[in-house]
N, CA, C and O atoms as a MOPAC input file, in Angstrom:
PM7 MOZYME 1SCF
protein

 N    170.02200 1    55.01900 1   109.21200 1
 C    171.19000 1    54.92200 1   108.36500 1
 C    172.27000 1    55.86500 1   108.90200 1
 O    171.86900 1    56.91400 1   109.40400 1
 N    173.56100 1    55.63500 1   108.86300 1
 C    174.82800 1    56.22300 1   109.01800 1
 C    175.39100 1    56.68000 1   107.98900 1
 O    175.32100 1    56.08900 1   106.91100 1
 N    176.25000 1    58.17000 1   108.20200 1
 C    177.06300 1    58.38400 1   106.75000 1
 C    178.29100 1    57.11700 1   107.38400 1
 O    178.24500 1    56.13600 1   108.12700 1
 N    179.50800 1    57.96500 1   106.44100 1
 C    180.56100 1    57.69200 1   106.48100 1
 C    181.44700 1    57.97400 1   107.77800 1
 O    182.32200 1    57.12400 1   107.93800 1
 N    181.42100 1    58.67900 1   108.44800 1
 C    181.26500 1    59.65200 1   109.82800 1
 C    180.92800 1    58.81600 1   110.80200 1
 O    181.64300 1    58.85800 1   111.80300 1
 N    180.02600 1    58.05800 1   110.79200 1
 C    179.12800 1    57.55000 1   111.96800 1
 C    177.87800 1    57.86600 1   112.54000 1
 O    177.08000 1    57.20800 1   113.20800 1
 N    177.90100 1    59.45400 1   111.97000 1
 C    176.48200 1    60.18000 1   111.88600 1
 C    174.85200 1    59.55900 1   111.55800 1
 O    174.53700 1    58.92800 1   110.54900 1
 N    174.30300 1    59.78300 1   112.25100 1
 C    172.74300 1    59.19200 1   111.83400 1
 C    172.57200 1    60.53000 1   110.82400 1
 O    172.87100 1    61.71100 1   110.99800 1
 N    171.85700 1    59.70300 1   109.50400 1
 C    171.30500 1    60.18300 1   109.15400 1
 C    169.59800 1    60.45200 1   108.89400 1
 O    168.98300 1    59.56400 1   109.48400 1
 N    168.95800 1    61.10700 1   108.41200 1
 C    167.48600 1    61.39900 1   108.62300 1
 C    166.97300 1    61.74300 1   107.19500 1
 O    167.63600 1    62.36600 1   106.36500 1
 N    165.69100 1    61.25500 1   107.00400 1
 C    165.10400 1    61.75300 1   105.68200 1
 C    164.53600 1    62.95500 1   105.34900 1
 O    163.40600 1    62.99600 1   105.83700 1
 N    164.69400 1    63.54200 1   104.99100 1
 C    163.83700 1    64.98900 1   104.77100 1
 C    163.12800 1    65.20400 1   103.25600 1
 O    163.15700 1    64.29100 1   102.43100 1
 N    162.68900 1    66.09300 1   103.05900 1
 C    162.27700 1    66.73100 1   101.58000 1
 C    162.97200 1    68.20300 1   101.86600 1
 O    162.85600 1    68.96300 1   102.82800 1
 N    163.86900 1    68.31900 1   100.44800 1
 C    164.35800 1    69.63600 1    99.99000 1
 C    163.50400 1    70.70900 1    99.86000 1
 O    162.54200 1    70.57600 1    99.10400 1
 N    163.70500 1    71.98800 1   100.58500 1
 C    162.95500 1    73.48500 1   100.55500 1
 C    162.57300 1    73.33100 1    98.96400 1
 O    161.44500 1    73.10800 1    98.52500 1
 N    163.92800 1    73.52400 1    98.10800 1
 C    163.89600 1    73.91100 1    97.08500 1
 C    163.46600 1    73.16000 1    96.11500 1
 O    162.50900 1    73.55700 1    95.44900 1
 N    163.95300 1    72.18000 1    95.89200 1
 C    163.45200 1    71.22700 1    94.64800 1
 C    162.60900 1    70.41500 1    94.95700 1
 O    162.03900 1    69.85100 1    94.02400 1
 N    162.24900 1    70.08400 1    96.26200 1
 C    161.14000 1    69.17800 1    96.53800 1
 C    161.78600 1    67.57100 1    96.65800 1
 O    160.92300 1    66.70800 1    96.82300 1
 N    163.13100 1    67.12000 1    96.59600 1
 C    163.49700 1    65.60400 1    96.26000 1
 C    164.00200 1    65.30400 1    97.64000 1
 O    164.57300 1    66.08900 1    98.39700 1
 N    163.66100 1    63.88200 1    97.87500 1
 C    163.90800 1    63.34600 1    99.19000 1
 C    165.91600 1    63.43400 1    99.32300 1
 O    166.82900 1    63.02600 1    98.60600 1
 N    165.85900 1    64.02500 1   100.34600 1
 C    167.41700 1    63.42400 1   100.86400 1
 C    167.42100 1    63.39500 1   102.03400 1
 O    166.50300 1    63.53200 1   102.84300 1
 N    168.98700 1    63.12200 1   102.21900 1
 C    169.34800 1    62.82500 1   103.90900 1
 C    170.34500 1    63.43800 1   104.42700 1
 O    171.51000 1    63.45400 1   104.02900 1
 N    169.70400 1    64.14500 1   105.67600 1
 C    170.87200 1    65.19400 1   106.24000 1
 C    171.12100 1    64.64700 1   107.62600 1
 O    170.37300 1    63.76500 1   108.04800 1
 N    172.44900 1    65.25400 1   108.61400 1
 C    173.06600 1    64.65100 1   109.31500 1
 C    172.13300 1    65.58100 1   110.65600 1
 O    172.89900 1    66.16600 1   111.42200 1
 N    170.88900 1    65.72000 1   110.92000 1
 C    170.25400 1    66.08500 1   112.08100 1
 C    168.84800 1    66.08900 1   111.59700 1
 O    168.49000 1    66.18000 1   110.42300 1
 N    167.79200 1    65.93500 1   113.08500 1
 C    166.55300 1    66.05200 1   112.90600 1
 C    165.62500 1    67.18500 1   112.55400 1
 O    165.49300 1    68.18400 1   113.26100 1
 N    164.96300 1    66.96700 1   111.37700 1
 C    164.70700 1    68.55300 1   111.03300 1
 C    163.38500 1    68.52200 1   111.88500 1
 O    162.68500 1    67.52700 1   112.07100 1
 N    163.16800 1    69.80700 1   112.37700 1
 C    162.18800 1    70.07600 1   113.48000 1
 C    161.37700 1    70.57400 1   112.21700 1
 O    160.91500 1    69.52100 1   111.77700 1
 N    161.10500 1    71.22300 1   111.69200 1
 C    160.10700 1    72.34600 1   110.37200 1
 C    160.09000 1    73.27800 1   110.46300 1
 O    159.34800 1    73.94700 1   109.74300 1
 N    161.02100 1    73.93700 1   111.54200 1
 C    161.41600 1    75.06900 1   111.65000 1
 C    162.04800 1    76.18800 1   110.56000 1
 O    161.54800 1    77.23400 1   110.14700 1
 N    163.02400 1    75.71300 1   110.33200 1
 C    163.89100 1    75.97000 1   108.92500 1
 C    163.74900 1    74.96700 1   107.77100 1
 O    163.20300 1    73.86500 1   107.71700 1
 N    164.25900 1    75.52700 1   107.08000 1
 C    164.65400 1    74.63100 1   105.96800 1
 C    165.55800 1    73.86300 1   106.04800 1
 O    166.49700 1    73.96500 1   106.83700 1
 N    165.39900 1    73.03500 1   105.28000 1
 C    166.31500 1    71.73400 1   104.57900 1
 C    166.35400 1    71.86500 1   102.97800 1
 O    165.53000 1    72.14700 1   102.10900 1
 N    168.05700 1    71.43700 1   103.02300 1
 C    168.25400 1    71.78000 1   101.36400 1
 C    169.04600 1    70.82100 1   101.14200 1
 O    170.10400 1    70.72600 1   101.76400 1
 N    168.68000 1    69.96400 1   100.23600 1
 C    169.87400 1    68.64000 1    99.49600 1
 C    170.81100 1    69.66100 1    99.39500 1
 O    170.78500 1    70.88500 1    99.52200 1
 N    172.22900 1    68.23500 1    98.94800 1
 C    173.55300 1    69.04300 1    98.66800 1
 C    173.77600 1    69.79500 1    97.43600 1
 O    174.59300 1    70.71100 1    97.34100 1
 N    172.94600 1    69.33300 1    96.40200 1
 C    172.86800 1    70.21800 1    95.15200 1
 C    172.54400 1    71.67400 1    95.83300 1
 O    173.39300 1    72.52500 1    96.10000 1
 N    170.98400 1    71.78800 1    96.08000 1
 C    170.44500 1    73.03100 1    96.46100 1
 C    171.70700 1    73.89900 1    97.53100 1
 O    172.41300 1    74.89100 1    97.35000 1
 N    171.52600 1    72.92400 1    98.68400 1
 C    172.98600 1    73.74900 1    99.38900 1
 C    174.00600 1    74.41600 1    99.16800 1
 O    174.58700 1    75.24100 1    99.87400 1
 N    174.25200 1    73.96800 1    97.97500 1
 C    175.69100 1    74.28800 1    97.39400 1
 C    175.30100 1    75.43500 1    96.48000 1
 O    175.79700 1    76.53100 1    96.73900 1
 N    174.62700 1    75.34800 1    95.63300 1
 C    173.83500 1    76.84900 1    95.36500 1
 C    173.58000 1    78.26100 1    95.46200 1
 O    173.70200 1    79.28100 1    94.78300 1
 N    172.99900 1    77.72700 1    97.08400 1
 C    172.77200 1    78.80800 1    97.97400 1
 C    173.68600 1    79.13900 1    98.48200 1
 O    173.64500 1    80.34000 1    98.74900 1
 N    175.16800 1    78.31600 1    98.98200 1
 C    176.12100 1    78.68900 1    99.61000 1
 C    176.82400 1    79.51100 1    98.63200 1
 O    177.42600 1    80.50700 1    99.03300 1
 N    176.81500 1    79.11900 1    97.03100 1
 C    177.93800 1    79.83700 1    96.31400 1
 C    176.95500 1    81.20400 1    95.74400 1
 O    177.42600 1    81.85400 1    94.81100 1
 N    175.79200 1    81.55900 1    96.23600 1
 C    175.59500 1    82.99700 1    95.81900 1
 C    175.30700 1    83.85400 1    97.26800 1
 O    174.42800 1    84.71500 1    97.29300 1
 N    175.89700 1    83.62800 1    98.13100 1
 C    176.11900 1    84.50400 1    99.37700 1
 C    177.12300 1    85.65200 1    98.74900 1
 O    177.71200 1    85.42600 1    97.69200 1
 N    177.27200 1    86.80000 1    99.40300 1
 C    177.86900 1    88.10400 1    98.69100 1
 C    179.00900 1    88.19500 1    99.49100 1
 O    178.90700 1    87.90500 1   100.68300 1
 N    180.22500 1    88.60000 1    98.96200 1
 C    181.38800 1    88.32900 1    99.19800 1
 C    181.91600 1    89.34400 1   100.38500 1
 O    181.45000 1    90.48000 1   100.46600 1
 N    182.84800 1    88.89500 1   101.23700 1
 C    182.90700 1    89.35500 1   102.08400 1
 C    182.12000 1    89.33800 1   103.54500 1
 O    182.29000 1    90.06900 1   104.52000 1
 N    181.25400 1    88.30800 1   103.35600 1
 C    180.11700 1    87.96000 1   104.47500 1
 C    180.65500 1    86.70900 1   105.14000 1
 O    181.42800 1    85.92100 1   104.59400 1
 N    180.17700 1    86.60000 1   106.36800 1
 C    180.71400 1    85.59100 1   106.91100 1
 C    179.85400 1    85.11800 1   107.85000 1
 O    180.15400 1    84.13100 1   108.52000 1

């Protein structure tokens, strides 16, 4: 499947909640994978001033 982009997308399971989604690269199992809910989450409690 393709997004909108043209990007392949890939199936994964979320670190956090456990629910299937689809992100725009192959996850090796290295790291995590986080749906866009979870993502967004984690991105908005990073501490300010970090980059």
């Amino acid at each position: 499947m393709q997004d909108r982009f043209g990007r392949t997308l890939y199936k994964a399971i979320c670190s956090d909640c456990g629910k299937e989604c689809e992100v725009p690269f192959q996850p090796d199992g290295t790291r995590p994978v986080y749906c866009r809910e979870c993502y967004l989450k984690r991105k908005g409690n990073r501490r300010f001033g970090r980059r």
